[in-house]
C-alpha positions as CSV (number, residue, x, y, z in Angstrom):
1,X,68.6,94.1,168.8
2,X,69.1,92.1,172.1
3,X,71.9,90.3,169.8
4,X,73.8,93.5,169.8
5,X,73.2,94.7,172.9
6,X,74.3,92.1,175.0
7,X,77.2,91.8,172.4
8,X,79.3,95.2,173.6
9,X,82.0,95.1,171.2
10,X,79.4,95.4,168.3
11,X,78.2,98.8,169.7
12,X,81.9,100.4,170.2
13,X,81.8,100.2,166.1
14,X,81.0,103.5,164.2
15,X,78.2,102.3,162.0
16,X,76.5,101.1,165.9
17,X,74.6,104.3,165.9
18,X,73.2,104.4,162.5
19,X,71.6,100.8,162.8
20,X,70.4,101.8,166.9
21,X,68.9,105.3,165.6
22,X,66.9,103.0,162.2
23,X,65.6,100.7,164.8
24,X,64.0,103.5,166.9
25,X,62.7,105.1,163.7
26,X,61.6,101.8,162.6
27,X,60.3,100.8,166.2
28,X,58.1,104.3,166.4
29,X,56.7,103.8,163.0
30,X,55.4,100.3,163.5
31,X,53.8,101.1,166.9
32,X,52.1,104.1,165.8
33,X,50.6,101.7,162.6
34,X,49.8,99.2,165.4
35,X,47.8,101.8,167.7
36,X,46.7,103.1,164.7
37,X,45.3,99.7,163.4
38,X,44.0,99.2,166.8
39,X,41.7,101.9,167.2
40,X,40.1,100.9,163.6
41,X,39.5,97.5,165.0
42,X,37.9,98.4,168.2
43,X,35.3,100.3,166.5
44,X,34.1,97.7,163.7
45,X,34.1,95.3,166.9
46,X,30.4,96.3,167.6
47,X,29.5,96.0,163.4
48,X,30.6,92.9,163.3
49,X,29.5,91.5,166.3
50,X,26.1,91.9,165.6
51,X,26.2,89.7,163.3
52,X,26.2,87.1,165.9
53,X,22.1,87.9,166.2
54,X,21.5,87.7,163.0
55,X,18.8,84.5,162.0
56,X,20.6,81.6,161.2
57,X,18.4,81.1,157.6
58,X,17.2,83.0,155.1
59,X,15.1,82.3,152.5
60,X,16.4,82.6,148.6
61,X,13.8,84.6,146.4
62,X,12.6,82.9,143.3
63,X,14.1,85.2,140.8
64,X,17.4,85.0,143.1
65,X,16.8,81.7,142.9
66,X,16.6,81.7,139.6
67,X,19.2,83.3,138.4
68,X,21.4,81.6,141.0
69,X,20.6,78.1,139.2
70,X,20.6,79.2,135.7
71,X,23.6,77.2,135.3
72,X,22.3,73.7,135.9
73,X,20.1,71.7,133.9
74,X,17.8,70.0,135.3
75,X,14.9,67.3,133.6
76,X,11.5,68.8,133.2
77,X,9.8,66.2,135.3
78,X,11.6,67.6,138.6
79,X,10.6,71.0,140.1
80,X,13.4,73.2,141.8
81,X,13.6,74.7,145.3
82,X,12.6,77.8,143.8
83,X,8.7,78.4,144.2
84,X,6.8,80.0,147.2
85,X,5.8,76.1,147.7
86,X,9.5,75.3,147.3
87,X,11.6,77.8,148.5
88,X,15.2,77.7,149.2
89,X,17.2,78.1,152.2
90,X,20.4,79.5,152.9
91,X,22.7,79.5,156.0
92,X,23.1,83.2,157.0
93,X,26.8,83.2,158.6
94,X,28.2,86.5,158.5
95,X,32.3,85.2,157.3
96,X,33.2,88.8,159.1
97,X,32.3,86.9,162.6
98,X,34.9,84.2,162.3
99,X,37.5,86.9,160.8
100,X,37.1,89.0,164.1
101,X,37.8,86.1,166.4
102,X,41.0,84.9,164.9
103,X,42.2,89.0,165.0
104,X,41.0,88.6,168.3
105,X,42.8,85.9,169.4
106,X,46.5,87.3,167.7
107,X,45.8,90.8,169.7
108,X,45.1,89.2,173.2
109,X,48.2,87.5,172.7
110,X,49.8,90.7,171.7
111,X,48.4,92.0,175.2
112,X,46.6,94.3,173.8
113,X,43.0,95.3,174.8
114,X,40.1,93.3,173.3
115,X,36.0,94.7,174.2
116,X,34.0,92.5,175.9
117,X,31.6,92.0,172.9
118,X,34.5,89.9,171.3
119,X,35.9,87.8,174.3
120,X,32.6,85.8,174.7
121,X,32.7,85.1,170.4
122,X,36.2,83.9,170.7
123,X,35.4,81.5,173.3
124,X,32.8,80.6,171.1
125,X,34.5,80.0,167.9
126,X,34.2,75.6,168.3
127,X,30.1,75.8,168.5
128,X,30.0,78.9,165.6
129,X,32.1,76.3,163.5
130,X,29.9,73.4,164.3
131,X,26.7,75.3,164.0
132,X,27.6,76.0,160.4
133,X,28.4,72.8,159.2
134,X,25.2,71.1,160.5
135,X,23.1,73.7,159.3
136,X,24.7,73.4,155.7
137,X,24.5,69.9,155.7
138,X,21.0,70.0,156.4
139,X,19.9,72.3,153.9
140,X,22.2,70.5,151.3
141,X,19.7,67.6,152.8
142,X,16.8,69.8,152.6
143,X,17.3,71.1,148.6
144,X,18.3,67.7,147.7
145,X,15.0,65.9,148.6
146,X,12.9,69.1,147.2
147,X,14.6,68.8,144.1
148,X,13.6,64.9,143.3
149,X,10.0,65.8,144.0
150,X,8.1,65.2,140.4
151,X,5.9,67.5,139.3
152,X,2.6,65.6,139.2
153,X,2.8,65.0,142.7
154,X,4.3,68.4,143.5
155,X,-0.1,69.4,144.8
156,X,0.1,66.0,146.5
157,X,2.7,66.3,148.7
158,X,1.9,69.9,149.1
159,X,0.5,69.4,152.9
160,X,4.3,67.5,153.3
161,X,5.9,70.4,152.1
162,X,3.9,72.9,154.4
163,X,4.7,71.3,157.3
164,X,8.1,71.0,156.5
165,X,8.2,74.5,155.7
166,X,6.5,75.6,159.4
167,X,9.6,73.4,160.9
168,X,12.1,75.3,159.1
169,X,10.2,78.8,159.8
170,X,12.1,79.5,163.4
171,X,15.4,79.3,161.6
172,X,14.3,82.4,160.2
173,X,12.5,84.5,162.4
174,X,13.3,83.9,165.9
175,X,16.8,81.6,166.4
176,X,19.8,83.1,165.9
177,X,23.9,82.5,166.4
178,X,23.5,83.5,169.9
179,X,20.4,81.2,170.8
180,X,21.1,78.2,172.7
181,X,18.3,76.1,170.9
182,X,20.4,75.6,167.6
183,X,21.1,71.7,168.5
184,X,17.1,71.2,169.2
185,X,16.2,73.1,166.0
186,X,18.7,70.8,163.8
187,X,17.8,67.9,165.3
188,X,13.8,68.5,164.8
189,X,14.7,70.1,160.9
190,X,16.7,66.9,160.6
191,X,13.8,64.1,162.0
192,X,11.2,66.3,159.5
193,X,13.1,65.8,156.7
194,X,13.7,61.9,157.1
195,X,10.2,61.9,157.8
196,X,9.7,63.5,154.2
197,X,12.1,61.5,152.6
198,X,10.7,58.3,153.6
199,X,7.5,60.2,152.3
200,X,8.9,60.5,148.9
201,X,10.8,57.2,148.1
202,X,6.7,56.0,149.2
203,X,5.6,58.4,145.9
204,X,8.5,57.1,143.8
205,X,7.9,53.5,144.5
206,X,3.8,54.4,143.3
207,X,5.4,55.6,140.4
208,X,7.9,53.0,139.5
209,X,6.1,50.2,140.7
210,X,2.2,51.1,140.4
211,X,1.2,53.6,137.1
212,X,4.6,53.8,135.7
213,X,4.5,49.8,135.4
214,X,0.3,50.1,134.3
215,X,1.0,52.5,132.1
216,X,3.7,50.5,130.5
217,X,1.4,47.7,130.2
218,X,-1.3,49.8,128.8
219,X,1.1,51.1,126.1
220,X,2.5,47.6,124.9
221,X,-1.2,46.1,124.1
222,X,-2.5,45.6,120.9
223,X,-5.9,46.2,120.5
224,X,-6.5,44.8,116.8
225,X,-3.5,43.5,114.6
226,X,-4.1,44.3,110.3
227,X,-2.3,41.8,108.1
228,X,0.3,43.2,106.2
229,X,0.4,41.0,102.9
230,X,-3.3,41.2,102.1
231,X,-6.6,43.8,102.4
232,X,-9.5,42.7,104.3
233,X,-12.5,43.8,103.9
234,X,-15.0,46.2,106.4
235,X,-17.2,43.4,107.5
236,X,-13.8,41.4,108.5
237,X,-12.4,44.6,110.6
238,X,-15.7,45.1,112.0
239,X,-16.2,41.7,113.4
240,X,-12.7,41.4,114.4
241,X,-13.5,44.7,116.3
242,X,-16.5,43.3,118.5
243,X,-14.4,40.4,119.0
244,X,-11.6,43.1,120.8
245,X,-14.2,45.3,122.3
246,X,-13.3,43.2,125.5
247,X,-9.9,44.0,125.1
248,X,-10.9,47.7,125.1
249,X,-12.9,47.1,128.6
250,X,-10.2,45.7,130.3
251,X,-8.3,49.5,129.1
252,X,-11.2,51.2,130.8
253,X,-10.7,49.0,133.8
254,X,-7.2,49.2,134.6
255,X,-7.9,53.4,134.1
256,X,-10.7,53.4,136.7
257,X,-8.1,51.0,139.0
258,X,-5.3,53.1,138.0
259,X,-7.4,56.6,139.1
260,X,-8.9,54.6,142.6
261,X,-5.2,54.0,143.4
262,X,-4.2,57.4,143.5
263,X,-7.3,58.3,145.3
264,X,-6.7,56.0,147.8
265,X,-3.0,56.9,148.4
266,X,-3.7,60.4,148.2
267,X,-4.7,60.9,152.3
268,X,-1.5,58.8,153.5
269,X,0.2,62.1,151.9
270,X,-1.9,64.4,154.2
């Protein structure tokens, strides 16, 4: 329209008026749908907003869990995130928040008015967006090492896995989006679970390299070999017995090492 009007000679033509009178119909419509949108938006401001005190975890429910993961298959020798021992943590980020401070950013360059709950998120949106991605890799970090925790040892770690679970516990009570402790919480969530993990690869070297490898030995030995091309007789497998029965002891033995070993292990996983 600033085309034709500083264009005279286009507005001396009949059909001028009927294109000038669409464009104030057109004009009047699209303002009142913008004043109209406007007043909607200023009062889901506040809803949304709130969100921004939400906690910045919550906890999965088993059967949540459960149902959430019934998808995947896992082996039977690893325990999922899922029990009250192991639970689950998700990032609670309200989507709405980031939604409301990209509308607020196109109305403020509209000139139009924006509350004062949604100037500070705005100016917020680089440490929202940073927030969220350490807090989802580290509970990506904190499922992942949960998850490769074998069930035997599942009781034996379970004073680890406490104490892990007290240093998560503030991400769900008392921290939130608007707390200014969100890089201290990360950072101490983040030097617990190295602290576990170096924990765990200590269990799965046990395993691998202690009763995994006895066992192993254990299961290869032969106590007495029979001939296969001829009978012998019960005196004959009875003396080649007694003549093994050492063979059995030194079974018994490596059990009792094999059971001291764990023992003594067990209070470095206190």
């Amino acid at each position: 329209m600033d085309t034709f009007v500083s264009n005279k000679t286009i507005l001396q033509y009949p059909e001028a008026k009927q294109i000038i009178k669409n464009y104030n119909q057109l004009s009047k419509v699209l303002l009142s749908y913008e004043m109209l949108y406007h007043r909607g938006w200023l009062r889901q401001v506040d809803v949304v907003a709130t969100g921004i005190h939400s906690s910045i975890l919550v906890r999965l429910n088993p059967d949540e869990a459960f149902s959430a993961g019934s998808t995947n298959t896992t082996s039977s020798s690893i325990i999922t995130s899922t029990s009250q021992t192991n639970p689950e943590y998700l990032v609670n980020f309200d989507p709405n928040v980031l939604e409301l401070i990209r509308e607020t950013k196109c109305l403020a360059r509209l000139g139009l008015e924006i509350p004062k709950s949604a100037a500070p998120l705005a100016q917020r949106e680089d440490v929202l967006k940073r927030h969220y991605q350490d807090l989802t890799q580290l509970m990506e970090k904190n499922k992942r090492l949960r998850e490769n925790i074998k069930k035997p040892f599942e009781a034996l770690l379970a004073p680890k896995i406490h104490r892990l679970n007290d240093i998560i516990k503030p991400g769900l009570t008392s921290i939130t989006w608007a707390s200014l402790t969100i890089d201290d919480f990360v950072d101490t969530v983040n030097k617990g679970l190295d602290e576990f993990n170096l924990m765990l690869e200590r269990v799965n070297d046990l395993i691998t390299y202690r009763i995994d490898a006895i066992l192993d030995e254990i299961a290869t030995m032969s106590l007495y070999d029979l001939p296969d091309d001829e009978a012998i007789t019960p005196e004959e497998f009875l003396k080649h017995t007694q003549v093994n029965f050492n063979t059995q002891q030194m079974i018994s033995i490596v059990f009792f090492c094999y059971r001291n070993y764990v023992i003594m292990h067990q209070n470095k996983f206190k």
